[in-house]
C-alpha positions as CSV (number, residue, x, y, z in Angstrom):
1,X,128.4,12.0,120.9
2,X,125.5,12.0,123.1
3,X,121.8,12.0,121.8
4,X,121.0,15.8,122.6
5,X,124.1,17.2,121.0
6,X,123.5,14.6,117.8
7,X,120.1,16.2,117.9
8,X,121.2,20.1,117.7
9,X,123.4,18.8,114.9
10,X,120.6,17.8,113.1
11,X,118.3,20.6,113.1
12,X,120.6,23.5,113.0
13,X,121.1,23.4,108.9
14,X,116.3,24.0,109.1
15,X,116.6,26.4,111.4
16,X,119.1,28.6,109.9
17,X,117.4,28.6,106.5
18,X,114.4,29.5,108.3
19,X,115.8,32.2,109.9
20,X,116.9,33.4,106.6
21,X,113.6,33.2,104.8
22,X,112.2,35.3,107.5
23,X,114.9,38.0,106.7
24,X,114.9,38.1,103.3
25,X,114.6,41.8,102.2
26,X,111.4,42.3,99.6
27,X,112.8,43.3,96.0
28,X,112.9,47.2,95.4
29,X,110.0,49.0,93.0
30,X,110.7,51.6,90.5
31,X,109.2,53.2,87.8
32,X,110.6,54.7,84.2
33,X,110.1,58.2,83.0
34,X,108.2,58.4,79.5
35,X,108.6,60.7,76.2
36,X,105.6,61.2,74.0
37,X,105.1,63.3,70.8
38,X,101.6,65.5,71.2
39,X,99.6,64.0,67.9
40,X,97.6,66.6,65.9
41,X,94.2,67.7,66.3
42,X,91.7,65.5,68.8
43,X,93.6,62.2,68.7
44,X,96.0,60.7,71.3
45,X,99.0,58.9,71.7
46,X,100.3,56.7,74.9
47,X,103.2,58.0,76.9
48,X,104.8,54.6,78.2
49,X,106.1,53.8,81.6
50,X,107.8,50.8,82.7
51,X,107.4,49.3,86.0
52,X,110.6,47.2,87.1
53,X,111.0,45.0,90.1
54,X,115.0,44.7,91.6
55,X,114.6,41.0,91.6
56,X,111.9,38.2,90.8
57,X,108.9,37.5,93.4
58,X,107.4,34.0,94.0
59,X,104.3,36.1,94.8
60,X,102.5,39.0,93.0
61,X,103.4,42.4,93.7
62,X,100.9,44.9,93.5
63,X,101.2,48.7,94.2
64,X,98.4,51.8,93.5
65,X,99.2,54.6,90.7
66,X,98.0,58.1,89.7
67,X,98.6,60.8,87.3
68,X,98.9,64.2,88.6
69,X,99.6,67.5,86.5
70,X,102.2,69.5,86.4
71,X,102.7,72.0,83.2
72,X,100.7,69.8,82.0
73,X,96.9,69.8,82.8
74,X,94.2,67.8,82.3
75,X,93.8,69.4,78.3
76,X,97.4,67.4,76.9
77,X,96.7,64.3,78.7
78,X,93.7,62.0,80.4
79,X,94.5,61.5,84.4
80,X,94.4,57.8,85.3
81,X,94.8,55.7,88.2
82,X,94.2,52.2,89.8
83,X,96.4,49.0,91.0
84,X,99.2,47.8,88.8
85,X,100.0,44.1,89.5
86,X,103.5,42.7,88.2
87,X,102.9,38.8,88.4
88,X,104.9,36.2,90.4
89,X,108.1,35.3,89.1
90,X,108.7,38.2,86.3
91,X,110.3,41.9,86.9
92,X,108.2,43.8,84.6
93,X,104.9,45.9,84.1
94,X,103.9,48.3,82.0
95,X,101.2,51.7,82.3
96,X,100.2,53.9,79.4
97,X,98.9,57.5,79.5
98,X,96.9,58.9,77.2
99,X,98.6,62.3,75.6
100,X,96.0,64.4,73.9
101,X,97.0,66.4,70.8
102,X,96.0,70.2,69.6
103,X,97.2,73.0,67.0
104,X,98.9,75.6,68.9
105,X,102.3,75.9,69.3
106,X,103.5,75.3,73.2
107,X,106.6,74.7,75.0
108,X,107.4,71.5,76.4
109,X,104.9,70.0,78.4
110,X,104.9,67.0,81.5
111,X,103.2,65.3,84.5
112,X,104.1,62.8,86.8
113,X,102.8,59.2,87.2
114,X,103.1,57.8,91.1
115,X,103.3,54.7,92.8
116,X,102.3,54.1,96.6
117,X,101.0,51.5,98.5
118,X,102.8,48.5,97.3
119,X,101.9,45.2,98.8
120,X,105.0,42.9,98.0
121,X,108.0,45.1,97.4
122,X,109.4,48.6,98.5
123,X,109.0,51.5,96.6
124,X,112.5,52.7,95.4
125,X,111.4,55.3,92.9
126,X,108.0,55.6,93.1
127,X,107.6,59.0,90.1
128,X,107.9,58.6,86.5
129,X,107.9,62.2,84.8
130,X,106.6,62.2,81.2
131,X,107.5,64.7,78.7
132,X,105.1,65.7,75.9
133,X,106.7,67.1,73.0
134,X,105.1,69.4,71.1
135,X,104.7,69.3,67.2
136,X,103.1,72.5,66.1
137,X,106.6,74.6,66.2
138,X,107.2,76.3,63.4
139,X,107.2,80.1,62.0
140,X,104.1,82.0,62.5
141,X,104.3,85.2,60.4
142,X,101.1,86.5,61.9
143,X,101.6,86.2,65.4
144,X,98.3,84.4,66.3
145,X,99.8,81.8,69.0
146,X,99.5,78.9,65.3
147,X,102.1,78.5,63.5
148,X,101.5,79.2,59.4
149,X,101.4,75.5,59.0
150,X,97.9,75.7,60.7
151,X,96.5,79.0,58.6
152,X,94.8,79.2,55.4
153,X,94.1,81.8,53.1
154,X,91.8,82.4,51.3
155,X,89.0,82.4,54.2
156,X,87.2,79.2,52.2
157,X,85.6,76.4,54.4
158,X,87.8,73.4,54.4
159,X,89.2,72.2,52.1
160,X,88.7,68.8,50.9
161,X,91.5,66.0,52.6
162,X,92.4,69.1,54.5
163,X,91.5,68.5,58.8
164,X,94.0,70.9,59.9
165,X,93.6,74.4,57.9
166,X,92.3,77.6,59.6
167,X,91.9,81.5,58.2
168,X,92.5,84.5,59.9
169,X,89.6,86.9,59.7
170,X,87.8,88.9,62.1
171,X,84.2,88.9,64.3
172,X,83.1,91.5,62.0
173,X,83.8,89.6,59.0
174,X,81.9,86.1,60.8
175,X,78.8,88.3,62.2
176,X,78.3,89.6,58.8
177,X,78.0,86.6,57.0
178,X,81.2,87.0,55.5
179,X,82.3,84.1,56.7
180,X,79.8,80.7,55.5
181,X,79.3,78.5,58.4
182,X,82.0,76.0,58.4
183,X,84.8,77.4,57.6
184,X,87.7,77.1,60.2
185,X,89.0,80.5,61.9
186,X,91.1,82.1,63.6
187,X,90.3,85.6,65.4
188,X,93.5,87.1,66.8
189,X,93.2,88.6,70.2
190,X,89.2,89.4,71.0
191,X,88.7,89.9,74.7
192,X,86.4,87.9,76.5
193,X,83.7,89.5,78.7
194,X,81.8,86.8,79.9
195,X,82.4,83.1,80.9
196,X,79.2,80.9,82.4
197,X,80.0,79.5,85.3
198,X,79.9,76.0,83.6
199,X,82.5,77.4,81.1
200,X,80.5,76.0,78.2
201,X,79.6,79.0,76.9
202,X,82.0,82.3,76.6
203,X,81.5,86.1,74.7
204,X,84.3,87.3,73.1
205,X,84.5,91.0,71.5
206,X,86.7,93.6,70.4
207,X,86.6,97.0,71.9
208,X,87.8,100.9,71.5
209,X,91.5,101.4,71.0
210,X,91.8,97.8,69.5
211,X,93.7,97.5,65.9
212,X,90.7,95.6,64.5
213,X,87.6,98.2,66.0
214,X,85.7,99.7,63.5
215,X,82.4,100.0,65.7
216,X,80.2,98.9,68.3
217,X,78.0,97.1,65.9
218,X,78.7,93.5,65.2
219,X,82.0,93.8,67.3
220,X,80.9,90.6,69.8
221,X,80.4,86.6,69.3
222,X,79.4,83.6,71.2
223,X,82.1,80.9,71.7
224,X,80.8,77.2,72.0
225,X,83.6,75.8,74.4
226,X,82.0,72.7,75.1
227,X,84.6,70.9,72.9
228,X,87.4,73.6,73.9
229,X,90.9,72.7,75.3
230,X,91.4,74.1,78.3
231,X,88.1,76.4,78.7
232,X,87.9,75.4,82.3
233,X,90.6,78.1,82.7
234,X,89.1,80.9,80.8
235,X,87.7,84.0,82.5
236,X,86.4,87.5,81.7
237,X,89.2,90.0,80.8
238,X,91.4,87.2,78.9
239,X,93.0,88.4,76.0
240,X,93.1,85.1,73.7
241,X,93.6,83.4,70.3
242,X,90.4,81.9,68.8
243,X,90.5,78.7,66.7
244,X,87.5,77.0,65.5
245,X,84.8,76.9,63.1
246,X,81.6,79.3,62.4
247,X,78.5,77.4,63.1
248,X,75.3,78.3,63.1
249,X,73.4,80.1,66.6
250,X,69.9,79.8,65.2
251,X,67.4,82.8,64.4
252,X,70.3,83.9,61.8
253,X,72.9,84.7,64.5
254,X,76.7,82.8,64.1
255,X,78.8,81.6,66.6
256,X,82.3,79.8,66.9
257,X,82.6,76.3,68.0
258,X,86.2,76.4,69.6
259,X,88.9,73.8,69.2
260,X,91.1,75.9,71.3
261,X,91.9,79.5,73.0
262,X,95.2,79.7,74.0
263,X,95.6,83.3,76.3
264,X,97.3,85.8,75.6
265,X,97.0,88.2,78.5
266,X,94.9,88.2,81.6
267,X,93.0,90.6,83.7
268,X,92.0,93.8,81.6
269,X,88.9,96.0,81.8
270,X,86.3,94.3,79.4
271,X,84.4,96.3,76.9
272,X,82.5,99.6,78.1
273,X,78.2,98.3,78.4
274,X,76.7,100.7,75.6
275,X,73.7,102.8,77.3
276,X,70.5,101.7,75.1
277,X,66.7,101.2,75.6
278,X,65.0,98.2,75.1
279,X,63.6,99.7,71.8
280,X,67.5,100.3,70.6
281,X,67.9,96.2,71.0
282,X,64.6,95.7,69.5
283,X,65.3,98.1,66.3
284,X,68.9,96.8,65.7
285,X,68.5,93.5,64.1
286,X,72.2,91.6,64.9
287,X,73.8,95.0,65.6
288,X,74.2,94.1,69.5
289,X,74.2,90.4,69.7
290,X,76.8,89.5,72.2
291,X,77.5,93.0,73.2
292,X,77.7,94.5,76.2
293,X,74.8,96.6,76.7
294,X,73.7,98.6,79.8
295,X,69.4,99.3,79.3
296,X,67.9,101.7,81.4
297,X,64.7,102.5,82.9
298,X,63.3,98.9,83.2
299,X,61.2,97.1,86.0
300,X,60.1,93.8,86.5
301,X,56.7,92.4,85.3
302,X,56.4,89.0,86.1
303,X,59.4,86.1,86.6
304,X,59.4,82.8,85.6
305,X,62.3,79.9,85.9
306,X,64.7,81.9,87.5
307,X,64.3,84.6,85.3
308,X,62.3,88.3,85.0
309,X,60.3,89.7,82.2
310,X,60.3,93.6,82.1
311,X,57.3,95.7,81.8
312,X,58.3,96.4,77.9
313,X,58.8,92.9,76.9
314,X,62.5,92.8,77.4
315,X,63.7,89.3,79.7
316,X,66.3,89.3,81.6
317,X,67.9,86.2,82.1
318,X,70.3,83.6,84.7
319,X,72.3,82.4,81.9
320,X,75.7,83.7,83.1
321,X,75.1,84.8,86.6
322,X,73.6,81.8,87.8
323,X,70.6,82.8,89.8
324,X,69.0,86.4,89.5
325,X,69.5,88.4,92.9
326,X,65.7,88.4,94.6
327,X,63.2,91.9,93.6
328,X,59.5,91.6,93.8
329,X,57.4,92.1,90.8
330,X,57.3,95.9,90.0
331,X,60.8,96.4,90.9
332,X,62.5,99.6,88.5
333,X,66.1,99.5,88.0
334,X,68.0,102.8,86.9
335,X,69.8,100.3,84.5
336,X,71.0,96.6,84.1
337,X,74.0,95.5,81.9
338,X,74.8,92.4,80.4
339,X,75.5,90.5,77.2
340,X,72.7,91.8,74.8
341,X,70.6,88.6,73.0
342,X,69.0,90.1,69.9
343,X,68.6,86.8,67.7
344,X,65.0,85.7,68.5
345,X,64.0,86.7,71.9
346,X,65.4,90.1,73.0
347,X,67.1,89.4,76.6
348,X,70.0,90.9,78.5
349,X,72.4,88.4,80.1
350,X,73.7,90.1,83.7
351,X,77.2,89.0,84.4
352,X,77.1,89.8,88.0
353,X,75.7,91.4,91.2
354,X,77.3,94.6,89.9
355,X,74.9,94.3,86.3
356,X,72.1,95.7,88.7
357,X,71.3,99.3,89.5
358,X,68.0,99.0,91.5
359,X,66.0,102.0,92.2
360,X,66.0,102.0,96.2
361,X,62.9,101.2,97.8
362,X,61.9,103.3,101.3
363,X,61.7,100.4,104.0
364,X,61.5,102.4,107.5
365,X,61.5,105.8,109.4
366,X,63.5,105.3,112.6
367,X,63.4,107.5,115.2
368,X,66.8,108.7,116.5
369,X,65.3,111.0,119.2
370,X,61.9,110.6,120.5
371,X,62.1,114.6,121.7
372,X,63.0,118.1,120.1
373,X,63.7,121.2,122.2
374,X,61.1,123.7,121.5
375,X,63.0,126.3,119.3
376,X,65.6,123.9,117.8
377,X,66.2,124.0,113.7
378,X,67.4,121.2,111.9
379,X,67.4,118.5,114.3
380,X,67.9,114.9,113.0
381,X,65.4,113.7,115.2
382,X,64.4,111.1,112.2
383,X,66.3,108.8,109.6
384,X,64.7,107.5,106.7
385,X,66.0,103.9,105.4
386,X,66.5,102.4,102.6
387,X,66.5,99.3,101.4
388,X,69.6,99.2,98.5
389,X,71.6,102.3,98.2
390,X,70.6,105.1,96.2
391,X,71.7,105.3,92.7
392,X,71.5,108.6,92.4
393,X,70.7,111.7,95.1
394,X,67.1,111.0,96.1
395,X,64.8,113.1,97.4
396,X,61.8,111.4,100.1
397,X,59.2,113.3,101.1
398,X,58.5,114.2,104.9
399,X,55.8,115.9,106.5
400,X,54.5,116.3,110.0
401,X,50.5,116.4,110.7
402,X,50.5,119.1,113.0
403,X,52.8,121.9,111.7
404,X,52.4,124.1,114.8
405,X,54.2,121.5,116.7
406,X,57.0,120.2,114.5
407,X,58.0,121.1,110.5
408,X,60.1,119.7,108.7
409,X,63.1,121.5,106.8
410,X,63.0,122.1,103.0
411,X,59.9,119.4,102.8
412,X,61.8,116.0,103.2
413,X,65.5,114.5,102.8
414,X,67.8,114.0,100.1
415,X,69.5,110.3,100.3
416,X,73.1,110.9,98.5
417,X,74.2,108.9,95.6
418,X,75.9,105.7,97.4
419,X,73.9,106.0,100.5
420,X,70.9,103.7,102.2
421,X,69.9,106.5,104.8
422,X,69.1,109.8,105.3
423,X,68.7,111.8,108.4
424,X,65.6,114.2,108.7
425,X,65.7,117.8,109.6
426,X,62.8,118.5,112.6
427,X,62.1,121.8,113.2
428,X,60.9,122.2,117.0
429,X,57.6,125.0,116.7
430,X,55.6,124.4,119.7
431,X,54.8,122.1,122.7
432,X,53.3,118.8,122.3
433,X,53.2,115.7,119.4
434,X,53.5,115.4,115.8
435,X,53.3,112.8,113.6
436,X,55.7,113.0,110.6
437,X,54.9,110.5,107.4
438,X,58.3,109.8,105.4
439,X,56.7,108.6,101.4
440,X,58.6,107.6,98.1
441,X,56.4,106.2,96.0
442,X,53.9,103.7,96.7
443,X,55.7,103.5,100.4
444,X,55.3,105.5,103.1
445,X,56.3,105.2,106.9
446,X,55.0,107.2,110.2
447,X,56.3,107.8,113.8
448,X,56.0,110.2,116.4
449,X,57.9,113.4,117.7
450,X,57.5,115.2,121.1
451,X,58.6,118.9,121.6
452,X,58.8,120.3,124.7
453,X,60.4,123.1,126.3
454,X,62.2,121.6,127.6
455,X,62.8,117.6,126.6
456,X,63.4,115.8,129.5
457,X,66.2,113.3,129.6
């Protein structure tokens, strides 16, 4: 054998290991679905996935996971995510999710855990589903989303050893002390007619045509959702289920501190505002607290913070719409609705730009045509502007200095409900220049008119 072939027959065996090694397929990743049982109230439970290799590594294997919902949402369960790392030489990891409990019967709920980005392996099945089963099925005689389990009667504040127990009444029944602060509640399908936008803080009411109306008059509450399950989704016009407990609002107003709000049905009209005057709010005590109130004949005396306090003491405030659309002091509004605030301070809460019915304020008098034929009637040579539409038909006055030259028809314009302008009617009298002066209030406007006989273009 000569030296070069006892050489090849030497090496071949390394180099056909290492051509192996550098071959050798990484193991395959995969991860368990998980089963948990919702607990009760505001405690949790893990829902358990396993993470499983195909086959031992000599090195760590690391890969990236995350939670995301699915009829599930971030109320049953706590999102998570970060780097799993399964060590070198085992096949198995584990990853917990926190399941959050609550008292409301549900249908079965899940989300997914993923894997990506594994360093080490290949992702065979990279999503684990977990299922949350619920545990407050059961009969529920009254219809109010619990099951009876969760109800208690008499309305009594809770009772001792007892974390679970709530009483169907109604917001009457809470506003007028009926109810002592404490006691856990239930009130079956209010409507609620205003969220803030942080969805801390909600009004829910009952309106004409409901079983449970009796009157305007105590018929709306505050809801504390700070500590709600899933307030996040709750807007105005939601038909719900409320479940908490009666706590003191201060100035000797109530509220309910919710656990949970489960909706019912979405999207209807809230309650009609109730026309009043800022002396009705004053006068009524509690009567109006939370309701929906439309004020009239108010204007603005000063602002401070965002907010605007009316020439009769009442303040209107940001609390729900965020930031208060811009008026200059002295500003009169034909009306503003809103939730009515009558424990301490009396304010009005707007809900929206449509809470505002500003009084228009004249802002020009634009000439449309700078000429008018001698003997012409009723010629919109002028328009007068405003600078919001009217809220109801407005009449501006319009004169002319020099009434042998130019009149105006009827004495001015009327500005239609709904509109921002008004054309004028110039009567053409007699050669040469006129100026007309358009007023409403405290404003007032001028320009110029030429008749001739006749205009030239």
């Amino acid at each position: 054998m000569s030296a070069v072939s006892l050489f090849a027959v030497v090496l071949a065996p390394a180099e056909a290991k290492k051509h192996k090694k550098k071959h050798r397929k990484p193991p395959a990743l995969s991860i368990s679905d998980a089963t948990a049982n919702e607990p009760d109230g505001s405690s949790t439970v893990p829902a358990g996935f396993t993470v499983t290799l195909s086959k031992k590594s000599q090195k760590a294997v690391t890969a990236s996971y995350a939670t995301s919902p699915g009829t599930a949402t971030a109320t049953d369960f706590l999102a998570k995510s970060g780097t799993l790392t399964i060590p070198p030489n085992t096949r198995l990891a584990t990853l917990s999710v926190s399941v959050k409990g609550d008292d409301f019967s549900e249908p079965p709920e899940s989300f997914t855990l993923r894997l990506s980005g594994a360093n080490g392996a290949k992702i065979q099945d990279g999503t684990g589903q977990a299922a949350i089963v619920d545990n407050d099925s059961g009969p529920d005689a009254d219809a109010d989303g619990f099951p009876d389990s969760k109800d208690c009667d008499p309305i009594v504040a809770n009772p001792p050893g007892e974390t679970e127990c709530f009483a169907a009444t109604s917001i009457y029944a809470v506003n007028q002390g009926a109810i002592p602060t404490g006691a856990r509640v239930i009130l079956n399908n209010p409507i609620l007619s205003a969220v803030t936008p942080d969805h801390q803080r909600a009004w829910a009411a009952v309106k004409s045509g409901d079983v449970n109306y009796t009157s305007t008059n105590y018929s709306a509450i505050e809801l504390d959702l700070t500590a709600a399950a899933s307030a996040a989704s709750l807007t105005v016009g939601d038909r719900v289920n409320v479940l908490g407990t009666v706590a003191d609002a201060g100035s000797g107003a109530v509220k309910i501190a919710v656990k949970s709000a489960p909706v019912l049905n979405t999207g209807e009209a809230p309650p009609v505002a109730v026309t009043l005057t800022y002396a009705n709010l004053l006068g009524g005590g509690l009567f109006y607290n939370g309701v929906v109130v439309n004020v009239s004949g108010e204007t603005i005396a000063s602002q401070s913070g965002g907010n605007w306090l009316m020439t009769d003491g009442l303040a209107v405030e940001k609390t729900i719409v965020g930031t208060l659309p811009t008026f200059a002091d002295g500003r009169s509004f034909t009306a503003i609705r809103g939730i009515a605030q009558t424990a301490g301070a009396i304010a009005v809460l707007p809900r929206g730009a449509g809470d505002f019915d500003p009084n228009p304020v004249l802002t020009g008098l634009s000439l449309l045509d700078s000429c008018v034929n001698q003997g012409d009637t009723n010629e919109p040579a002028l328009q007068v502007v405003f600078d919001v539409p009217a809220q109801t038909d407005t009449f501006v006055a319009v004169s002319t200095g020099s009434p042998s030259v130019a009149t105006v028809s009827g004495g001015g314009v009327t500005v239609l409900q709904g509109q921002a302008t008004g054309n004028v009617p110039v009567n053409g009298i007699g050669s040469g220049s006129a100026l007309v002066t358009a007023t409403l209030g405290t404003a007032s406007f001028n320009q110029t008119v030429q008749v001739a006989n006749p205009c030239v273009p």
